[in-house]
C-alpha positions in Angstrom: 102.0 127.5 107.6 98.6 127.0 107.6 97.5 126.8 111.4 94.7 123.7 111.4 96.6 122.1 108.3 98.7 118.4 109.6 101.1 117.1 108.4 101.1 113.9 110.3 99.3 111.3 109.1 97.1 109.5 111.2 96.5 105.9 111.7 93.4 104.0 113.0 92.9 100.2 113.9 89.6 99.1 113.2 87.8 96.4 115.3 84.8 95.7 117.5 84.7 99.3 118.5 84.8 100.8 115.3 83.2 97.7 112.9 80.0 99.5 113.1 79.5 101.3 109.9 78.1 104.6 111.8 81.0 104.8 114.2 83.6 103.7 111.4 82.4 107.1 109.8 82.4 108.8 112.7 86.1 107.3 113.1 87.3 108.4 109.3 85.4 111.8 109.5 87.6 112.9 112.4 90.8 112.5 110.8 91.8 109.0 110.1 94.3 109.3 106.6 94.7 105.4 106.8 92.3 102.8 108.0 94.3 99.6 109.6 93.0 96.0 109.7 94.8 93.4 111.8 94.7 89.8 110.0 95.6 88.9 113.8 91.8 89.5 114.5 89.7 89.9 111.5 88.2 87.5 109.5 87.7 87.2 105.7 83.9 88.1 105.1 84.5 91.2 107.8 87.4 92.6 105.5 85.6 92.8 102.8 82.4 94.1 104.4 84.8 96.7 106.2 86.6 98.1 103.4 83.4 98.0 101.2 82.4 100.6 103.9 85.3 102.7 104.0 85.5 103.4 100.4 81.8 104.7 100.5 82.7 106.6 103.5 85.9 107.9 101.9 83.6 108.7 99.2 81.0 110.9 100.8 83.8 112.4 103.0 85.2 113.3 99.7 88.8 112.3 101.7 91.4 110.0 100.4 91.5 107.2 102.8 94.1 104.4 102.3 93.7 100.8 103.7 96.3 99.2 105.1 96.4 95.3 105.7 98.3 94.5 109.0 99.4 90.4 108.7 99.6 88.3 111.7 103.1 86.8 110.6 104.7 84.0 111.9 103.9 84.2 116.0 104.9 81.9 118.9 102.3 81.1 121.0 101.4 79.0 124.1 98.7 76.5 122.8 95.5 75.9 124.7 95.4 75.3 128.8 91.9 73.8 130.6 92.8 76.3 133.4 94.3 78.7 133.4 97.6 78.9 135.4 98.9 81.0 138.0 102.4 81.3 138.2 104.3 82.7 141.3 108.0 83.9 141.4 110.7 80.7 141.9 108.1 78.1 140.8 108.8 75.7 138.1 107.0 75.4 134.3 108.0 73.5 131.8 107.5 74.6 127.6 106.5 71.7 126.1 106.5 70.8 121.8 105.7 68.1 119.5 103.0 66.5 121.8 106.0 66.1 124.2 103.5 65.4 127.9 105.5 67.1 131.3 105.4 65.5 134.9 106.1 69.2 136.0 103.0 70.9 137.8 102.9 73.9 135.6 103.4 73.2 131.4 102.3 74.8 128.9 102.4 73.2 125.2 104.3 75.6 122.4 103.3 75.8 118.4 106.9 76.2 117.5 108.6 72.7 117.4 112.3 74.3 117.0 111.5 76.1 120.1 114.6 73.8 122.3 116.6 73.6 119.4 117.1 77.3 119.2 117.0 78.2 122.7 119.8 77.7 125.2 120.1 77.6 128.9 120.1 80.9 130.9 118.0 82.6 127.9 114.9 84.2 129.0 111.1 83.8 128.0 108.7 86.7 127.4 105.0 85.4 127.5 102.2 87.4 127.3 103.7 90.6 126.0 106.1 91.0 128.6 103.6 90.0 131.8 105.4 87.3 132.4 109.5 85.9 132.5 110.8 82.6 132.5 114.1 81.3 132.5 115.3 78.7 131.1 117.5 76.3 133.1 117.6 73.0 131.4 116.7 71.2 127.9 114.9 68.1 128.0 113.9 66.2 125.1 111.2 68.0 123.5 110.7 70.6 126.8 112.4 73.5 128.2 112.4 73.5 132.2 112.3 76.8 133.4 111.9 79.1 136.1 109.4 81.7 136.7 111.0 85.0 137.4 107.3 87.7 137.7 104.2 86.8 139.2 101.6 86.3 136.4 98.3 84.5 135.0 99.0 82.5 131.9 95.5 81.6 130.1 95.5 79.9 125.8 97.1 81.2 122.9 99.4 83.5 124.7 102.3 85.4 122.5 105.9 84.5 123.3 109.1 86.4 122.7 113.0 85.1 122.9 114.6 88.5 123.2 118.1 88.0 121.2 117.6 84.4 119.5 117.4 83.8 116.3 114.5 81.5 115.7 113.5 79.7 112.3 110.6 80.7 111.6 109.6 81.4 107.9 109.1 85.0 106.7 105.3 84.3 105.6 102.9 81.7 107.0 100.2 80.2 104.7 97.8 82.3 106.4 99.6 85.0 105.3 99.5 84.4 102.0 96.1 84.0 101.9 95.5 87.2 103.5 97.9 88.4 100.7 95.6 87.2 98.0 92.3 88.6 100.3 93.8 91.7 100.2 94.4 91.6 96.2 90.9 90.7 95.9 89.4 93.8 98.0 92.1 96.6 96.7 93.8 97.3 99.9 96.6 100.2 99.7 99.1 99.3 101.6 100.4 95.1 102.9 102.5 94.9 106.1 104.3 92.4 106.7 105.0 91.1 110.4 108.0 90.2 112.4 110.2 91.4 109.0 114.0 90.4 109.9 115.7 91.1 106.6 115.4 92.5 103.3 115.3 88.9 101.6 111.9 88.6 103.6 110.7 91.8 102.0 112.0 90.3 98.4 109.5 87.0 98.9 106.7 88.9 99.4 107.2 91.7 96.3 107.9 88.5 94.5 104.2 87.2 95.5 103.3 90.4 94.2 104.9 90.9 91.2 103.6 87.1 90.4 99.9 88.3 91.1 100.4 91.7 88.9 99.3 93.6 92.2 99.9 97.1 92.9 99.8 97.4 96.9 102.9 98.8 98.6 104.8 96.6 101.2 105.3 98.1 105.0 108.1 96.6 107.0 107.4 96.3 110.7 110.6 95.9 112.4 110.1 93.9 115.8 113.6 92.5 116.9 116.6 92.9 117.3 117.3 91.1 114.0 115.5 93.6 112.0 117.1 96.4 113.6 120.8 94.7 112.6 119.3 94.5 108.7 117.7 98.3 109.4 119.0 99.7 105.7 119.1 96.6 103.8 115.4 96.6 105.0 114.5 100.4 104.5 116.4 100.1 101.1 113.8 97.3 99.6 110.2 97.8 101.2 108.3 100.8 100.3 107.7 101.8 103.8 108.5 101.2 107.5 106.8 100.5 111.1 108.5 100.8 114.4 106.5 97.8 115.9 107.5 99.5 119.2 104.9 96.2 121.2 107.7 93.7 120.1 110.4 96.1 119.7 110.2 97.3 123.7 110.7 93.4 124.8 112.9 91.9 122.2 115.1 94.8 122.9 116.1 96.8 126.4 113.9 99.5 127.3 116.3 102.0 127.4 117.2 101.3 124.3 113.9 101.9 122.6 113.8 106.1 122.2 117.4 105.5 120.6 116.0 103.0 118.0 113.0 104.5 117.2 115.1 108.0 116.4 117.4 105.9 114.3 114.9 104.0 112.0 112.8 107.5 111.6 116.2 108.7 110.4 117.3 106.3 108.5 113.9 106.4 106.0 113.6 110.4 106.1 117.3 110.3 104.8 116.4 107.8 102.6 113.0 108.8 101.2 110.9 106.4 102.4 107.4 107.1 104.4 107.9 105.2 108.5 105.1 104.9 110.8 105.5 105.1 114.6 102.8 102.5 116.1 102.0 101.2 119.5 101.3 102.4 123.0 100.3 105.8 121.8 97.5 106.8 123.7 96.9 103.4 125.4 95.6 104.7 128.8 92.3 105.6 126.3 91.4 102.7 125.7 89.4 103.1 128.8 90.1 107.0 129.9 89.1 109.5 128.1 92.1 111.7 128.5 95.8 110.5 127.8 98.6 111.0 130.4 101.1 113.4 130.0 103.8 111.1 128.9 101.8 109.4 126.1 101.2 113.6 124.5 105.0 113.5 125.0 105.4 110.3 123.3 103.1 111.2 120.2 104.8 114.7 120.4 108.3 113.3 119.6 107.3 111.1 117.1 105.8 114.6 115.5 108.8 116.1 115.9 110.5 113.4 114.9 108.7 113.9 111.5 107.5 110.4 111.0 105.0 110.1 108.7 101.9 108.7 110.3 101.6 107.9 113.9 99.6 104.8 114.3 96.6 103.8 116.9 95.8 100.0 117.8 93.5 99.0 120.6 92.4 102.6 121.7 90.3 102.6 117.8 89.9 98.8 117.8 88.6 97.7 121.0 88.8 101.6 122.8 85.6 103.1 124.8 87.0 106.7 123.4 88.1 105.7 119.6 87.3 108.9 118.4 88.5 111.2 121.1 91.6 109.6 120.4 91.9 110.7 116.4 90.4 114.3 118.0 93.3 114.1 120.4 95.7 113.2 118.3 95.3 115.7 115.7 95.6 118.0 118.1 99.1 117.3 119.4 100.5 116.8 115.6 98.9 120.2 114.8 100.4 121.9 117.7 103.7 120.4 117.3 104.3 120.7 113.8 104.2 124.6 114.0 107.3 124.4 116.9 109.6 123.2 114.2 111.1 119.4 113.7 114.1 117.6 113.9 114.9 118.2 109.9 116.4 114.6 109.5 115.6 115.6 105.8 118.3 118.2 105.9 120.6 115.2 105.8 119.2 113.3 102.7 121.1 112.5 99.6 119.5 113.7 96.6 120.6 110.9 94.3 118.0 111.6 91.4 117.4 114.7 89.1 113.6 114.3 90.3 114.7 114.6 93.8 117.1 117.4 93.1 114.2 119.1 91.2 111.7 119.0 94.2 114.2 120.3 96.8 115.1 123.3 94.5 111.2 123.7 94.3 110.9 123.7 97.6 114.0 126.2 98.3 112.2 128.1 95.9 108.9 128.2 98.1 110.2 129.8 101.6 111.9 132.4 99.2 108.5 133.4 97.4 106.7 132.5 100.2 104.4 129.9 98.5 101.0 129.3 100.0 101.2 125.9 97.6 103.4 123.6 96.0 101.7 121.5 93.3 103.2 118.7 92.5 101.8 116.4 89.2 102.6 112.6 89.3 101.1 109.5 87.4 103.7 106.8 89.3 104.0 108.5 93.2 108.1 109.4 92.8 107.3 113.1 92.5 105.1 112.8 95.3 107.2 111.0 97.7 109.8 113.4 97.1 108.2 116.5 97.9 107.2 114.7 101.2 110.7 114.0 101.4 111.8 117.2 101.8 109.6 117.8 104.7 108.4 121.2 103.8 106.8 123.3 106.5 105.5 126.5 104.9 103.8 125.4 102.1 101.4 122.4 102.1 102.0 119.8 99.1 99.0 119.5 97.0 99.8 115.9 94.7 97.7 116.1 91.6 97.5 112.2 89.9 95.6 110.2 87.0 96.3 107.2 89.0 92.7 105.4 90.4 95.2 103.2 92.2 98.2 105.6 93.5 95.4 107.8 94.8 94.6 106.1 97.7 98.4 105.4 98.7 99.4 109.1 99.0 97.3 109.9 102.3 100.3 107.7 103.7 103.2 110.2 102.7 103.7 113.3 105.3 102.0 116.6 104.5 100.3 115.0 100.9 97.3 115.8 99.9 95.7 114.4 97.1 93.2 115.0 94.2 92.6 112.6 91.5 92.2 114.6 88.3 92.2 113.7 84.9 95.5 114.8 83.0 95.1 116.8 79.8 97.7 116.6 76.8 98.9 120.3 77.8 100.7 120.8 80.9 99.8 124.0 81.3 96.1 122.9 81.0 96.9 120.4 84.3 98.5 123.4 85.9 94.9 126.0 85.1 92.7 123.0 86.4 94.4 122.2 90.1 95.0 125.9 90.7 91.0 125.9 89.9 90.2 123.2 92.1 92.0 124.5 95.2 90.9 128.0 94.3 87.8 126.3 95.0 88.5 124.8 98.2 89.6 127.9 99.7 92.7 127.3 100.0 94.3 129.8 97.5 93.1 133.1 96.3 94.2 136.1 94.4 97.4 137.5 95.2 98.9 133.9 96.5 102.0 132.9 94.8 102.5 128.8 94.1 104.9 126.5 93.0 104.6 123.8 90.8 106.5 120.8 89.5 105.2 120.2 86.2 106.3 119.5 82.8 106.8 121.7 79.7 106.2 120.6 76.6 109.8 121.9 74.3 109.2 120.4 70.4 106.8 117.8 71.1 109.2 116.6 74.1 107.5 116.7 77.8 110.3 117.6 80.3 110.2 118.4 84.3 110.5 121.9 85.2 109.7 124.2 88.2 106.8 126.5 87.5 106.0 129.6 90.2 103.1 131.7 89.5 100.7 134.6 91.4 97.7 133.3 91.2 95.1 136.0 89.7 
């Protein structure tokens, strides 16, 4: 294996740290396969100034760089407070909705009106990503009495998370959907869609697609328990997934969290579908500008884990050190990747003759010892497959006609793609990518490659494995 080559891909948030178009390329140039925007945060006229910039940045790099479109989703928060409040263990706080005004000392008004109709007594409250516990000891009308259990500051618009209840909420908000149809507009890559509890909420947004003839791919982020319950009806409908570990780690018990992140990277290597590890990465650099020891552990066994991207949030989006910690991570997934993985792949069921094809080509690479395996593909599927397999002694090189599918494939592991106009004669397509990576430096004369190609038998094109030296 090629020593500096990763296979991991990398993912960066972009915000006020990394708006500025200088530091953006500085940001894209160090690594960064896929460019995040959270709808939580940015606003219309800056997504389309931002990925305006990383297309000419992705340009002059001459680097694929997908976009990816994070969507806010359907969030409980606290609403506004004049002051903000200070809440000490065994004092009283009341969770107010529908305009409902408390006599308690300490309340706090909701934005989700089903919020006592769903929520029982002896149930606990998460607010403020986990900072501070409440429970609930008694339904009043249109407020929830309850206790506060950590010491804690509550200020305005704070999240809130009801580990283990099943709340109402619907699978898209109208702001979604009109960051949906922003994101149409400006030609993101990739659409993720937020708090994702089942496959029917995966369904309503391809169907918003489908209706709007657009071609971005749907990522799943899976945040509760809910989600993890629907885990392959899920993985079986989106095109990719996210272990949201921020919700995931309070909704569900700590302890809990290594075993469910193992199990969703499992279940979409098995499956064939690309799953991105997110949060808490390398948060400690968001103001240091070194990472402990246990976050190069964490983003080691996602690595090993074989995830396809790793994901960064505030340390690129609000960080002091957002490139150190592309630099950084790049360095881990390079040094990890050549100690071997867990081969979840091993394990997959090869249920088409495309995917049977690509893990016979890929067999066929350790025997020759391949320094490439070219794979052609005008839809992704041949692709995604050879990413599939999880190949780690020859790097995949996906050759495509597609303007569109171009800029999805930095997503999928080891992939990396050149857009290249396809001629009528495979063996034509085969000459000009052997050229072209000739010309890269990374083959020469003597290397042997493997292709999946087509061969063209009586006027009839059909899929075949090609090895050839290269002269």
């Amino acid at each position: 294996m090629t020593k500096d080559r990763r296979r991991t891909k990398i993912i960066a948030t972009i915000g006020p740290s990394t708006w500025d178009p200088q530091v953006l390329e500085s940001l894209l140039a160090a690594g960064v396969d896929i460019a995040r925007i959270n709808m939580s945060h940015a606003k219309p006229d800056q997504v389309r100034e931002t990925v305006k910039h990383i297309r000419a940045i992705s340009d002059k790099l001459n680097r694929r760089i997908g976009i990816l479109m994070d969507l806010q989703g359907p969030a409980i928060r606290t609403g506004e407070v004049s002051t903000e409040l200070d809440l000490k263990p065994g004092e009283k706080i009341a969770l107010t909705v529908r305009g409902e005004v408390s006599e308690e000392l300490h309340s706090v008004d909701v934005n989700y009106d089903q919020l006592v109709d769903d929520i029982k007594v002896g149930d606990t409250v998460i607010v403020d990503n986990g900072n501070i516990h409440l429970k609930v000891l008694a339904k009043k009308h249109n407020q929830l009495q309850c206790e506060v259990l950590t010491q804690g500051t509550l200020g305005s618009r704070r999240h809130i998370n009801l580990p283990g209840v099943r709340v109402n909420l619907p699978a898209l908000t109208d702001k979604d959907i009109q960051d949906v149809d922003l994101g149409i507009e400006v030609g993101v890559d990739f659409i993720a869609m937020s708090f994702c509890r089942e496959a029917d909420d995966v369904l309503r947004l391809k169907g918003i697609l489908d209706y709007r003839r657009a071609s971005q791919k749907i990522i799943a982020k899976l945040e509760d328990q809910e989600a993890i319950r629907n885990l392959h009806e899920i993985v079986e409908e989106a095109d990719g997934i996210m272990v949201a570990r921020g919700d995931l780690g309070i909704e569900c018990p700590y302890e809990e969290l290594p075993i469910i992140q193992r199990r969703i990277v499992k279940a979409c290597i098995t499956k064939g579908k690309p799953v991105i590890v997110a949060t808490h990465m390398l948060e400690s650099m968001i103001e240091n500008p070194s990472p402990t020891r246990a976050e190069i552990t964490d983003v080691a066994n996602a690595v090993f884990e074989q995830a396809d991207a790793i994901m960064l949030s505030g340390e690129t989006s609000v960080g002091q050190y957002p490139v150190k910690c592309i630099e950084m991570m790049n360095r881990i997934a390079c040094r990890i990747e050549r100690s071997g993985g867990a081969d979840y792949a091993q394990l997959a069921k090869m249920d088409t003759v495309g995917a049977r094809l690509v893990k016979s080509a890929n067999v066929l690479t350790r025997e020759v010892k391949a320094e490439a395996l070219i794979v052609f593909t005008r839809s992704g599927g041949m692709a995604r497959n050879a990413a599939w397999m999880r190949p780690l002694h020859s790097p995949i090189y996906a050759f495509t006609d597609n303007q569109i599918l171009i800029n999805q494939l930095p997503l999928y592991w080891g992939i990396k793609p050149y857009l290249m106009p396809f001629e009528s004669d495979p063996a034509d397509n085969f000459s000009k990518a052997v050229e072209i990576l000739k010309g890269e430096g990374l083959l020469r004369s003597g290397s042997n490659v493997v292709a999946v190609t087509e061969v063209n038998i009586n006027g009839v094109l059909i899929d075949t494995i090609l090895m050839e030296t290269v002269e």
